[in-house]
C-alpha positions in Angstrom: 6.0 -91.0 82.3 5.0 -90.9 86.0 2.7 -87.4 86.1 4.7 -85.9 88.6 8.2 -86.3 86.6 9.5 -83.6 84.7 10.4 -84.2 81.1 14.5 -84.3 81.4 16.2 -81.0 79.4 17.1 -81.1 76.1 20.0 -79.4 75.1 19.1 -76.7 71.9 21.1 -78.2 69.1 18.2 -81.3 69.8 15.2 -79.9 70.1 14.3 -80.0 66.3 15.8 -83.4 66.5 12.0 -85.0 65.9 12.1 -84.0 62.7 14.6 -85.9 61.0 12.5 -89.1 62.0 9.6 -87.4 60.3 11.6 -86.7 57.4 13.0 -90.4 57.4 9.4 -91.6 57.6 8.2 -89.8 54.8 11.4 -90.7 52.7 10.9 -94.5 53.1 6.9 -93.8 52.0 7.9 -91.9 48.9 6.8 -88.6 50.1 9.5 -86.6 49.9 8.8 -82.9 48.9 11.0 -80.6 46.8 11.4 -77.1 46.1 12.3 -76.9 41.9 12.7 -72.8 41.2 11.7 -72.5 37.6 13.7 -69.6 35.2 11.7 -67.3 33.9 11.8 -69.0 30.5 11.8 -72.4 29.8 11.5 -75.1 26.9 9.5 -77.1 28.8 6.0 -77.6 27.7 4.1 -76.8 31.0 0.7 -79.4 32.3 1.5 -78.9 35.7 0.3 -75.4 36.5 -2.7 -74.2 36.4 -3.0 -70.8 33.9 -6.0 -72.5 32.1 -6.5 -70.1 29.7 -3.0 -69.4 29.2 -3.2 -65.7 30.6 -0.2 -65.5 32.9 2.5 -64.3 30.7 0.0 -62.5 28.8 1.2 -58.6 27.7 -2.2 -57.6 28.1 -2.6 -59.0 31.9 1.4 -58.3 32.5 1.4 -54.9 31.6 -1.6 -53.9 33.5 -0.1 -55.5 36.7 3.1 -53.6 35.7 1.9 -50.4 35.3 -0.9 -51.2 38.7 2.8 -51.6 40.6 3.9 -48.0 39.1 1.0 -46.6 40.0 -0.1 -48.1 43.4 3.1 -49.1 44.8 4.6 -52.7 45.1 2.7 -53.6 47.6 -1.2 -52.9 49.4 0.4 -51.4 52.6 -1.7 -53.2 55.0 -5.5 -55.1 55.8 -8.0 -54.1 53.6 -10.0 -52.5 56.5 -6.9 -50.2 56.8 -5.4 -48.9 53.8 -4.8 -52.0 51.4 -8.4 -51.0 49.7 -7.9 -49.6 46.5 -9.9 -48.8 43.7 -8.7 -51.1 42.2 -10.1 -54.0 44.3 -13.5 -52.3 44.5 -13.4 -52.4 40.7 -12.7 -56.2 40.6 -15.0 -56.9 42.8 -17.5 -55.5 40.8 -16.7 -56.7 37.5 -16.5 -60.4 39.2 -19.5 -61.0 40.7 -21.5 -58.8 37.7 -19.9 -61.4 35.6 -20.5 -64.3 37.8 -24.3 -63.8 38.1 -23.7 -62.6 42.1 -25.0 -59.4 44.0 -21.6 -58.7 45.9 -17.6 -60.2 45.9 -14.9 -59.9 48.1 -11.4 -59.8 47.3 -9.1 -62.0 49.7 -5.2 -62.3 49.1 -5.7 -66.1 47.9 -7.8 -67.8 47.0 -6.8 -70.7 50.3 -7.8 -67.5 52.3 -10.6 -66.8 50.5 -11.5 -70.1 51.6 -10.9 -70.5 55.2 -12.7 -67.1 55.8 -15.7 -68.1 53.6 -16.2 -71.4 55.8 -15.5 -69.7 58.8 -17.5 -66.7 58.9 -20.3 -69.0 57.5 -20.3 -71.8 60.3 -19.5 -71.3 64.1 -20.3 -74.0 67.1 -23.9 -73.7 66.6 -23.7 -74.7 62.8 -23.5 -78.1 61.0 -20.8 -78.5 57.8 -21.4 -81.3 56.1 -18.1 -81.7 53.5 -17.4 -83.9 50.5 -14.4 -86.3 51.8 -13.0 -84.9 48.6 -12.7 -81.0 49.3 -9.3 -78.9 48.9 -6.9 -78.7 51.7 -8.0 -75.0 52.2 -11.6 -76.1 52.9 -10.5 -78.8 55.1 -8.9 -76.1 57.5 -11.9 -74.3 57.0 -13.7 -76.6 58.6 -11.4 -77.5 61.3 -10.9 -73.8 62.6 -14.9 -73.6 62.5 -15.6 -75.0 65.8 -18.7 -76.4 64.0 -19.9 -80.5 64.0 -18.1 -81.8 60.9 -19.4 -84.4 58.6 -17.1 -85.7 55.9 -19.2 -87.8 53.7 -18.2 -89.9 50.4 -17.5 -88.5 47.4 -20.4 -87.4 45.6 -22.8 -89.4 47.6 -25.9 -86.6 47.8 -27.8 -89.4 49.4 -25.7 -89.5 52.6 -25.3 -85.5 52.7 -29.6 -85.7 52.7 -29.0 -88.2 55.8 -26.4 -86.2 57.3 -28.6 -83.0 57.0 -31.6 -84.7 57.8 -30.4 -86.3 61.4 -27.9 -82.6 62.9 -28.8 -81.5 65.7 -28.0 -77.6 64.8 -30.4 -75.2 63.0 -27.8 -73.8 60.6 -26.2 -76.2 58.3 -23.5 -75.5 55.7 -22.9 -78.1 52.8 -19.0 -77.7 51.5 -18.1 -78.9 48.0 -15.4 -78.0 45.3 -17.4 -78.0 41.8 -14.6 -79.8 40.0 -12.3 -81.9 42.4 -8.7 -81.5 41.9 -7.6 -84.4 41.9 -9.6 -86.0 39.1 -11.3 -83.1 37.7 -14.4 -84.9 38.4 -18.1 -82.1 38.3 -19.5 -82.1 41.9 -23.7 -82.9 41.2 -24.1 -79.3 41.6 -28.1 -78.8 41.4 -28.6 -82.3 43.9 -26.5 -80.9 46.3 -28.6 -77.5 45.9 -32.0 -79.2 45.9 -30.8 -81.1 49.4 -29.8 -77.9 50.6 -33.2 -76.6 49.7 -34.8 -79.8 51.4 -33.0 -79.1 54.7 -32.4 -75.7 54.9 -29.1 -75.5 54.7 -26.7 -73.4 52.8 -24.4 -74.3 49.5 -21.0 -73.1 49.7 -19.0 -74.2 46.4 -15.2 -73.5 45.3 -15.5 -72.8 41.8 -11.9 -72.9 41.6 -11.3 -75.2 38.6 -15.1 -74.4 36.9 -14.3 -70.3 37.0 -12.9 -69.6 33.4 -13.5 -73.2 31.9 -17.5 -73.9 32.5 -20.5 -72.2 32.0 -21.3 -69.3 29.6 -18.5 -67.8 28.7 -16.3 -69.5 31.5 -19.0 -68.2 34.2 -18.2 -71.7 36.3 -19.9 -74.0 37.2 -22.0 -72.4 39.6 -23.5 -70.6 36.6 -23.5 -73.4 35.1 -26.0 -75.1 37.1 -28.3 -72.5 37.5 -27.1 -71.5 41.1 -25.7 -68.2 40.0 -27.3 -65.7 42.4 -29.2 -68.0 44.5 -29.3 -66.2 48.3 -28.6 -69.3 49.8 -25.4 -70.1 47.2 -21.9 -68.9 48.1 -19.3 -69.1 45.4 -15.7 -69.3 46.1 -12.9 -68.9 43.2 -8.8 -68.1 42.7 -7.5 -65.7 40.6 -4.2 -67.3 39.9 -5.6 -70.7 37.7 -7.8 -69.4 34.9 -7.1 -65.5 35.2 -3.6 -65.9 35.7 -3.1 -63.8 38.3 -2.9 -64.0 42.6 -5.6 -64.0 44.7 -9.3 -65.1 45.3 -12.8 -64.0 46.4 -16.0 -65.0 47.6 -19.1 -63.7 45.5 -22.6 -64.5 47.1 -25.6 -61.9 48.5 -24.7 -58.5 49.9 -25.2 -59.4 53.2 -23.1 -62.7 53.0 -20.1 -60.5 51.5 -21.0 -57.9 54.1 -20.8 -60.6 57.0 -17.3 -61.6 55.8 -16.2 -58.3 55.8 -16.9 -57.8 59.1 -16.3 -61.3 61.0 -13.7 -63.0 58.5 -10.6 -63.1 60.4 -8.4 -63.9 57.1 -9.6 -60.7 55.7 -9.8 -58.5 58.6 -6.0 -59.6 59.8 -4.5 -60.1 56.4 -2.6 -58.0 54.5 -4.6 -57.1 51.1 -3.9 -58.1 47.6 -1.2 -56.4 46.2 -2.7 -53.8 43.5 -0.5 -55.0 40.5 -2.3 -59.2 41.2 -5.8 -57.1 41.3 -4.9 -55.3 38.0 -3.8 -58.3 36.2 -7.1 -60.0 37.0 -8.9 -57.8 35.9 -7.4 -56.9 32.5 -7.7 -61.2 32.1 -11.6 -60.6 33.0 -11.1 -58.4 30.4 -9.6 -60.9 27.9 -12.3 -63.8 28.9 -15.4 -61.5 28.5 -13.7 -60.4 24.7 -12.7 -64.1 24.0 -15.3 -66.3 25.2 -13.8 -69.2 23.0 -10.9 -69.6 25.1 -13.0 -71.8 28.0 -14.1 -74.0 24.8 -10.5 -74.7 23.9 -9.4 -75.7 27.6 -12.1 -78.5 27.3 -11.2 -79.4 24.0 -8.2 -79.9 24.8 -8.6 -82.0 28.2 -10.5 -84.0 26.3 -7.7 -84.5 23.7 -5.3 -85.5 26.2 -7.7 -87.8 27.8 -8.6 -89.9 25.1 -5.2 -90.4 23.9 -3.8 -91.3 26.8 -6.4 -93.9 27.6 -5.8 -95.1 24.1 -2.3 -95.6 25.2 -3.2 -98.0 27.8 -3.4 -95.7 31.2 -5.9 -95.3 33.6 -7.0 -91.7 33.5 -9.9 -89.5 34.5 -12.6 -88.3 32.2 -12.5 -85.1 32.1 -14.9 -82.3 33.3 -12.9 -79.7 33.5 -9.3 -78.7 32.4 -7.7 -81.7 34.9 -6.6 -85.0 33.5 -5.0 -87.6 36.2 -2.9 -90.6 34.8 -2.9 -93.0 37.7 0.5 -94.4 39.0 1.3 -97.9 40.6 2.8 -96.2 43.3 3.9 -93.0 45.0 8.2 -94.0 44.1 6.4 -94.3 40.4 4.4 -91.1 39.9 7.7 -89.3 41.5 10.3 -90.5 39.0 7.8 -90.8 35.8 7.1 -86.8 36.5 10.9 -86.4 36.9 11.5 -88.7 33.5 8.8 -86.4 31.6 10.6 -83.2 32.9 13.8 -84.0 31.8 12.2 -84.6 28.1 10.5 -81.5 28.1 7.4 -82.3 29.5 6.2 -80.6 33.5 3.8 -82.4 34.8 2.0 -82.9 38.6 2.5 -85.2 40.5 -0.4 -85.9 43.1 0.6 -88.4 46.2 -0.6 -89.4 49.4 -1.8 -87.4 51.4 -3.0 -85.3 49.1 -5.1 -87.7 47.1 -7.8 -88.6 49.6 -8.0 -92.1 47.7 -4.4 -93.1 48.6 -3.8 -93.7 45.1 -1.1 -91.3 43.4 -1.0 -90.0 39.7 0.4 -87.6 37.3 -1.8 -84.8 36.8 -1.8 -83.1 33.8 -3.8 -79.7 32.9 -4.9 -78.7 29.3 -4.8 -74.9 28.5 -6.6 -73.0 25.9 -3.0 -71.8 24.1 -2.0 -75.5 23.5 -2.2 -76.9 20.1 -2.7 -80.3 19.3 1.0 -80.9 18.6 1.7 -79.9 22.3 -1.0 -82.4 22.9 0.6 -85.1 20.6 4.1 -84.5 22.0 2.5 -84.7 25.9 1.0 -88.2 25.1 4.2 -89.4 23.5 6.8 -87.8 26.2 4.4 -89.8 29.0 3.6 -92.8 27.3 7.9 -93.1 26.6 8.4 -92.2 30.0 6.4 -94.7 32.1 6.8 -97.2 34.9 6.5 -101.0 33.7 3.4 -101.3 35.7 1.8 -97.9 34.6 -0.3 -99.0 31.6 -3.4 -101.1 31.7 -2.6 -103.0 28.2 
């Protein structure tokens, strides 16, 4: 179009008109998304979400977000700077980063908030973030909000994060990592990233999202786990709504870290704070972990269950360090109607596709919990080894 000609009107019933070619285009690459409301009981047996230990539906975590909402109202009533603060937050924040092994926390309204705050409060333009190809959506938009030099290196490949460390041009330096991916439920090298960190003098910022409640002592995470627990140059981020069965997330790291956040983190300081029945809840499942610290033991159990029989049924799944098993798919058409074949025998599973697999390979993704026995376990293998693709298995 000549620079000086005007784009012609378009009249308003066309504007949006874009979209339908978008839509058609993800149609024809089998990437179609739907909305499937769930009742509030169902037969199904559920390895699609993510309530870990199996806390959710809990009376002891329900009722104390039930009788929060009675008490505190449905809702925090605005930021946490202005009057969404309660007691209640200041009293999860304590308990989670005294758990955790941290000298401070900070309660955000999710944990993909939690996230995007952490990175960018803890980068700028005069910083380096140097990211696992493999991170979570909400650390990817973390990093693009940051205004800082981005380097997305390969998955677990310490050597080239050293490299990348070793050859910015920025004094401050962030390395960004989940500690167990999401996709595979693969461990991040947790101490090698630390000691590159260490070498460089950078700063380790890990989303404990899928280690919080499963790893560690007592489902500390795998933060804990490695020893990092604590360390003033290791920030922790984690969700409330996988293995506490609740809503939210924080970031736990040194009191000046949580104090920075506080003040400069525009997805605290403009969001609306955690509603005071989601704070309850997580901390009456705190609660339940720190009295039960055999539930994280089951989740891995479990996992491992499902894994082995699976790959005893001919798939090509993960090995599990976490609560996540993957079953690859031939394609992204496949992983779509084998999830829909396993829900319609009882069965929910995930279904990971492009472009949310950074591998461009979709699966079925299945999670273990600690409240399933092994005759959920048996009956998952059987209801996706009956409902599989021709090509799906290996042998």
């Amino acid at each position: 179009m000549d620079a000086a000609q005007k784009p012609a009107a378009v009249p308003p019933e066309q504007v949006f008109d874009w979209l339908d070619a978008e839509a058609e285009r993800r149609a024809d690459a089998g990437l179609t998304r739907r909305l499937r409301p769930r009742p509030a009981t169902s037969t199904e047996l559920d390895l699609a979400g993510n309530d870990y230990l199996g806390l959710a539906r809990d009376k002891r975590v329900a009722g104390a977000a039930a009788a929060a909402a009675l008490r505190w109202g449905a809702g925090s009533t605005g930021s946490r700077l202005v009057t969404g603060s309660t007691e209640l937050h200041a009293e999860l924040e304590h308990e989670l980063a005294r758990f955790c092994g941290f000298q401070a926390a900070l309660v955000f309204s999710s944990g993909f908030t939690a996230n995007l705050g952490a990175v960018t409060a803890l980068s700028g333009k005069d910083s380096a973030i140097v990211t696992d190809k493999y991170i979570h959506a909400s650390l990817i938009e973390g990093c693009r909000l940051s205004r800082a030099g981005i380097a997305a290196i390969g998955h677990n490949d310490v050597a080239a994060i050293k490299h990348a460390l070793a050859t910015r041009r920025t004094q401050r330096a962030l390395v960004v990592t989940d500690s167990v991916f999401s996709v595979d439920g693969d461990l991040a090298p947790l101490p090698e990233l630390s000691a590159a960190c260490r070498e460089h003098g950078a700063a380790l910022l890990v989303d404990d999202a899928h280690g919080f409640g499963v790893l560690g002592d007592g489902g500390r995470g795998a933060v804990h786990a490695a020893g990092l627990a604590g360390e003033p140059d290791v920030v922790m981020t984690v969700t409330l709504s996988k293995s506490l069965g609740a809503q939210g997330g924080a970031v736990l790291g040194s009191r000046r870290v949580i104090r920075h956040l506080v003040e400069t983190s525009r997805s605290f300081i403009f969001d609306t704070g955690l509603a005071p029945a989601s704070a309850a809840a997580a901390l009456a499942a705190l609660g339940v972990l720190k009295s039960e610290p055999e539930l994280p033991g089951k989740v891995l159990a479990n996992a491992t269950r499902l894994a082995e029989q699976l790959t005893d049924a001919g798939f090509r799944v993960s090995r599990p360090d976490a609560a996540v098993v993957s079953v690859q798919a031939p394609s992204p058409e496949d992983a779509v109607t084998w999830a829909a074949r396993c829900a319609e025998n009882g069965v929910r599973v995930g279904c990971f596709r492009p472009p949310s697999v950074p591998d461009g390979i979709s699966r079925l993704r299945l999670t273990a919990r600690a409240d399933l026995s092994e005759s959920d376990v048996d009956t998952a293998v059987k209801v996706v080894s009956a409902s599989a693709p021709p090509r799906a298995a290996t042998s």
